[in-house]
N, C-alpha and C positions, 0 to 999 in steps of 0.2 A: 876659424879663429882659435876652437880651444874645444879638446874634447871634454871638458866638463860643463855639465850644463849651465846656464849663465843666468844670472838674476837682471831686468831690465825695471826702472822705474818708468813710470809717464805719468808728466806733470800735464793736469787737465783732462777732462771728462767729457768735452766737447766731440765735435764731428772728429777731427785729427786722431784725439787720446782713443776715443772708444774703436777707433781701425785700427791702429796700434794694439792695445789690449787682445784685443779680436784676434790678429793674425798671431800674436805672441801666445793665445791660451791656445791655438788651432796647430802648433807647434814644441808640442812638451819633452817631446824625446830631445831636443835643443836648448829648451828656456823653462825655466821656473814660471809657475803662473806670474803675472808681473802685479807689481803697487801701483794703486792708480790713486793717483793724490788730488785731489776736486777740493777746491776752496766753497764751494753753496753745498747743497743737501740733493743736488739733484745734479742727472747729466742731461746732454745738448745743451753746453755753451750759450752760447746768443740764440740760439732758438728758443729761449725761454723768455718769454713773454712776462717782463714786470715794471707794473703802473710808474714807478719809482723813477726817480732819477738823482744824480747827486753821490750819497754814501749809504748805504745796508745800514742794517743793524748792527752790524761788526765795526762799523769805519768804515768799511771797505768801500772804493768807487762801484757802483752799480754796474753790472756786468753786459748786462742786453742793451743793445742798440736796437732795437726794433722795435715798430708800432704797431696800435692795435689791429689797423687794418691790413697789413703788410702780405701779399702774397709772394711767391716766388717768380724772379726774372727769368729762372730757368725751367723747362719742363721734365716732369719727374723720369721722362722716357733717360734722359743724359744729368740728371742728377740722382741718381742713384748707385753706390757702390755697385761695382757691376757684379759682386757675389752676393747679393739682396735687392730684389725690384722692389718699388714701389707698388700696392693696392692694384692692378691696372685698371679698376675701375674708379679710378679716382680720375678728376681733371688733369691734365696738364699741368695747370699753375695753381699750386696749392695754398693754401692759407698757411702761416709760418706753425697754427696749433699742429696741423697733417704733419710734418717735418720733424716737432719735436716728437710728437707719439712715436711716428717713423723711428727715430734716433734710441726712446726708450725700448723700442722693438727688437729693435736692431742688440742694444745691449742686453737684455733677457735674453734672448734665443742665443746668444755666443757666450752666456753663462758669467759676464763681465763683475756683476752687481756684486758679490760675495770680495772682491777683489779691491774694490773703489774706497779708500778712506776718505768720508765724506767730511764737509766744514773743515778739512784741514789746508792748512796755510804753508807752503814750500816757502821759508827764508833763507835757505842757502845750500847752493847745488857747488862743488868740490872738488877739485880729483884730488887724491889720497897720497897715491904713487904718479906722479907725472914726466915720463918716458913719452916721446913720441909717438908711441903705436897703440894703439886700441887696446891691445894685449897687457901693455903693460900700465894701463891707468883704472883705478877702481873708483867711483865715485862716491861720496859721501852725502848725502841728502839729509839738512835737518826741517823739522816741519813742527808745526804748535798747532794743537785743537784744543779751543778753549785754552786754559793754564798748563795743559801737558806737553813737552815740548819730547820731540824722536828724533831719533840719530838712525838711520838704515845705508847700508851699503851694496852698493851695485855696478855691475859689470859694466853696464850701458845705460844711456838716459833718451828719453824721447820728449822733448820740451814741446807741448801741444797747447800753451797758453793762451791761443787766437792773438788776435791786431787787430780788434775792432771795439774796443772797450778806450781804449785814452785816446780821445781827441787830438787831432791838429789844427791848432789856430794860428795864420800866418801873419805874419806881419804887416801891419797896414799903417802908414803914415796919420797920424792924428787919432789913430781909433778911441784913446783917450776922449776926445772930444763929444761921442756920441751917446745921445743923451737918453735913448729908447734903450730897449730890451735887446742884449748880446747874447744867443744861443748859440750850442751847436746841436747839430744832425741826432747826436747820441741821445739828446735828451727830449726829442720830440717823441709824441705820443697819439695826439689826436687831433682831429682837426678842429674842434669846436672852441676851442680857446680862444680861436684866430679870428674867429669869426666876426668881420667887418673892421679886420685891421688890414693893416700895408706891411706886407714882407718882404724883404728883400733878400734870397736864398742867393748863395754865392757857392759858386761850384756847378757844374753842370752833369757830373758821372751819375752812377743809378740811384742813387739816395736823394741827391738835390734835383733829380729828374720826378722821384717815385712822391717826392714829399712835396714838391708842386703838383702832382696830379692829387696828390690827397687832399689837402688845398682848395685845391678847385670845385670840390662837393661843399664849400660852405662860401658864403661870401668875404673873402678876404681877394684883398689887390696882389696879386704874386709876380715879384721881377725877380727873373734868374739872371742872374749877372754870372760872364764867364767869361775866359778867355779863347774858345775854343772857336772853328765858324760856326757862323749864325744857322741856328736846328732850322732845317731845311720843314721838317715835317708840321703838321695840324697842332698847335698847343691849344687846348681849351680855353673858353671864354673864360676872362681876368688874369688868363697867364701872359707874360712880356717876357723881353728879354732882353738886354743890354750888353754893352762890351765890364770887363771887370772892372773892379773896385780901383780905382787910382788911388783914394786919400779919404779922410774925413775934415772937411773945412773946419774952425774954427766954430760955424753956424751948426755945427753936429750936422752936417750934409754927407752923404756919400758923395764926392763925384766921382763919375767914371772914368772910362779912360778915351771915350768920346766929348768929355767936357759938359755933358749933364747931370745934373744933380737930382738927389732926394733926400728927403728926411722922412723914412719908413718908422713903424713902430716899434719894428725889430728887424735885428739885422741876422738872420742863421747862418751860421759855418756848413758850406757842406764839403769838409774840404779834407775828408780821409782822418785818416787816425794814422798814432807812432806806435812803433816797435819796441815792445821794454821788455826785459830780462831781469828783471832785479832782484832774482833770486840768485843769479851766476855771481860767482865772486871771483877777484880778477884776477883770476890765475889762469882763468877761463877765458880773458880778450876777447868778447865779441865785440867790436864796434859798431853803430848805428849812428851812418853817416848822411846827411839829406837823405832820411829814409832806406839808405841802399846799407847791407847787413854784412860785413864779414869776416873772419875768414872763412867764406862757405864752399863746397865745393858741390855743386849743382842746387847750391840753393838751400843747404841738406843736411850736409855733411862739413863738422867743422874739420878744418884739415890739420891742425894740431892736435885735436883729441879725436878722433873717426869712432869714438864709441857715444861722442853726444852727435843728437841728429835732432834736426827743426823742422818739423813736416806742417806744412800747413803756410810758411808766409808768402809766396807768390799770389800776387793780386792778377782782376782779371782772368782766373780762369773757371774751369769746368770742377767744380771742389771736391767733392769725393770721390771721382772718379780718379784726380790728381793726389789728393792722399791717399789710395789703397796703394799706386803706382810707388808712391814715396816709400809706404812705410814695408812695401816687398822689397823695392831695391835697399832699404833698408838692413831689413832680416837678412838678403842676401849678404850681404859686406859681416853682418856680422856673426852667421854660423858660417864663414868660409868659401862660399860658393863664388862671391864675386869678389877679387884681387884688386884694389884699387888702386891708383897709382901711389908713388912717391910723394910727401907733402910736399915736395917743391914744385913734382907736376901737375900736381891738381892748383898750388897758387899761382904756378904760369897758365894753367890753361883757364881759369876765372881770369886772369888779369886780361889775356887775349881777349877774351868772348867778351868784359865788361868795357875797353876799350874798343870794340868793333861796334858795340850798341853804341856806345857816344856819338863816334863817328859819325853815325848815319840818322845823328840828330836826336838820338831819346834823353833827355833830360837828366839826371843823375835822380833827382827825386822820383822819377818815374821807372827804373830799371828793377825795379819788383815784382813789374807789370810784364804779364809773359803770354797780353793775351794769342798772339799770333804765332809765338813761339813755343807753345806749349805743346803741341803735337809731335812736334818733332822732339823734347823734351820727354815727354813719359816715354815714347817710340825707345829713345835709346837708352833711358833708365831698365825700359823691358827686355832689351838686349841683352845691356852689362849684368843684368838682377835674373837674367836665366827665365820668364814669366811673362806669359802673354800678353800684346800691347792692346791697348785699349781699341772696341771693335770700331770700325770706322763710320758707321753714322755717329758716333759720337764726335768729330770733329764738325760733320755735314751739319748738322740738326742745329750744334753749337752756332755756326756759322747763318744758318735760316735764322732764327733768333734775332739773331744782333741785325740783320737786315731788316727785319720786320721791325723790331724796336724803332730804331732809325726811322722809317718809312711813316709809322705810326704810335709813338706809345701809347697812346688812348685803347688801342684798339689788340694790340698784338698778344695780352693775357686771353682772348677769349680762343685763341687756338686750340686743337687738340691733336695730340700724332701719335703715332702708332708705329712701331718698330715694324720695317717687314724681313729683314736675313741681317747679318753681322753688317754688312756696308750701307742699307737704303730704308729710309722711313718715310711715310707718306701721313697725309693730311687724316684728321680719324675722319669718319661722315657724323654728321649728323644725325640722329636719332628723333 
């Protein structure tokens, strides 16, 4: 792109920012160490574990979505950057504490922490010069810590602010009406609150799955209402399950959408979180439309400015192993290496790919979701980005999982595996 060396911001300290950071200090003769701008005092994102729900001490909306007892759906063999393993003597399915240590690990040893402005708040991301090409747009970033407010400028931006912090609450005919406790997923903590009440979790994906089985260790009545088919597998004693929410009667009743009713003592949202950018100002256009984000071009890459890139919002997949993938074919595009099309062909060839998903029945709110399509996804990001594709048990292993889940989720965290070459993993033994 430029033979002078390039200055990059990245907003967020989370899993996304600190691979970001990482590969950008691991390339100096190219890039300026970068700004890493973190609104709390600390990094890993949502893996930080706080009691809290609601607003910080700042105003700020509370950041973690996660509870006390939360371990990981994934195991650490395929959630691990694949240029940093996990402990291997650690389990499998780790406690979310293993993850963030993991994550401040991760940052120390790649020398990140010197770099990080901590408690500061990005209010407004810019371009300066705005020409169509990467080259010719400079970004402006202002930011406030405490009463002091900064102005810095930068070649490229890597927006790493996670989607899992603002709730989505959908719309439900009558919800006015009901007269119990309205939560969502974000603000659950523990289970003993619950204890010897009637929930009614709505949503079936791994939060409204993980937080019914949390649930289930105290005595509370727990009905998952969804619309998905009826879970084939074992749900623990007090868990149900229903078709989705229809309405709320008049009587503060849920009924479903089989024509039975309840009146729970709280009703949870487990039903995803939105997409916000509110630091982009709108010269910037992204849209967030039923969830689906663009102008992107693999997801990534905005294609009027190709020096800001979004790593991190594809739902459903394999997560750091999908951001190291992101933020290489990243670097790639932007010291030179990988030529990207024309902005009209990278928005015909989204509009193709995002019209072929419809097609074939994926919802528009769901097209974030890339759990089956993501192999083939980092595959040719690792093509065009020149950097090798991620090794293949990490599709397999991914794949074992979600069947096992399926099959059992009571049961499927007590697994343990074991890498054996680039393609095949096997069961660990027992000790």
């Amino acid at each position: 792109m430029s033979a002078k060396k390039l200055r990059v911001a990245v907003i967020g300290a989370g899993a996304s920012g600190l691979c970001a950071a990482r590969h950008l200090l691991l390339r100096q003769d190219i890039f300026f160490p970068p700004v890493v701008y973190e609104r709390t005092n600390h990094v890993a994102g949502i893996w930080v574990y706080d009691e809290r729900f609601g607003q910080d001490e700042n105003g700020l909306p509370v950041h973690s979505s996660i509870y006390r007892d939360l371990r990981t759906n994934l195991p650490k063999e395929i959630m691990a950057f694949p240029d940093y393993p996990f402990d291997p003597l650690l389990p499998s399915f780790m406690h979310h504490t293993v993850v963030r240590q993991y994550l401040e690990e991760y940052c120390n040893s790649s020398g990140i922490t010197e770099h990080i402005r901590f408690n500061t708040l990005v209010e407004d991301v810019r371009p300066i010069i705005t020409e169509a090409s990467s080259s010719g747009t400079t970004w402006q970033v202002s930011s406030i810590k405490g009463k002091q407010t900064f102005t810095d400028c930068f070649e490229a931006v890597f927006v790493c602010n996670g989607h899992y912090s603002v709730p989505h609450i959908p719309e439900i005919p009558g919800l006015e009406n009901f007269t119990g406790r309205i939560m969502h997923s974000h603000d659950y903590r523990t289970p003993e609150p619950f204890t010897g009440q009637s929930v009614v979790l709505l949503g079936v994906g791994p939060s409204g799955l993980d937080i019914a089985l949390d649930l289930s260790t105290v005595t509370a009545h727990v009905t998952i209402s969804h619309n998905n088919s009826p879970l084939s597998c074992p749900l623990p004693k007090g868990v149900y399950q229903v078709p989705g929410v229809r309405s709320v009667n008049k009587q503060g009743e849920l009924v479903f959408k089989d024509g039975t009713r309840t009146k729970p003592d709280i009703f949870m949202f487990c039903t995803g979180y939105k997409y916000t950018f509110p630091f982009l100002s709108q010269e910037v256009a992204v849209d967030v439309h039923e969830n689906y984000i663009t102008p992107l071009y693999k997801h990534l890459v905005h294609t009027a400015f190709p020096s800001l890139f979004f790593v991190g919002l594809c739902q459903m997949i394999c997560p750091f192993p999908f951001f190291h993938c992101q933020v290489l074919f990243a670097l790639a595009v932007l010291n030179g290496s990988c030529k990207l099309p024309t902005r009209d062909q990278m928005d015909q060839e989204t509009a193709q790919e995002t019209l072929s998903r419809l097609q074939s029945g994926i919802l528009q709110r769901h097209l974030m979701r890339v759990r089956y399509e993501q192999w083939h996804y980092t595959d040719k990001l690792a093509q065009m980005g020149g950097f090798p594709p991620l090794p293949g048990f990490t599709k397999r292993l991914f794949e074992e999982v979600n069947r096992c889940r399926r099959a059992d989720p009571n049961i499927y965290k007590t697994q343990n595996y074991e890498i054996v070459n680039e393609h095949e993993w096997k069961h660990k033994k027992k000790t």
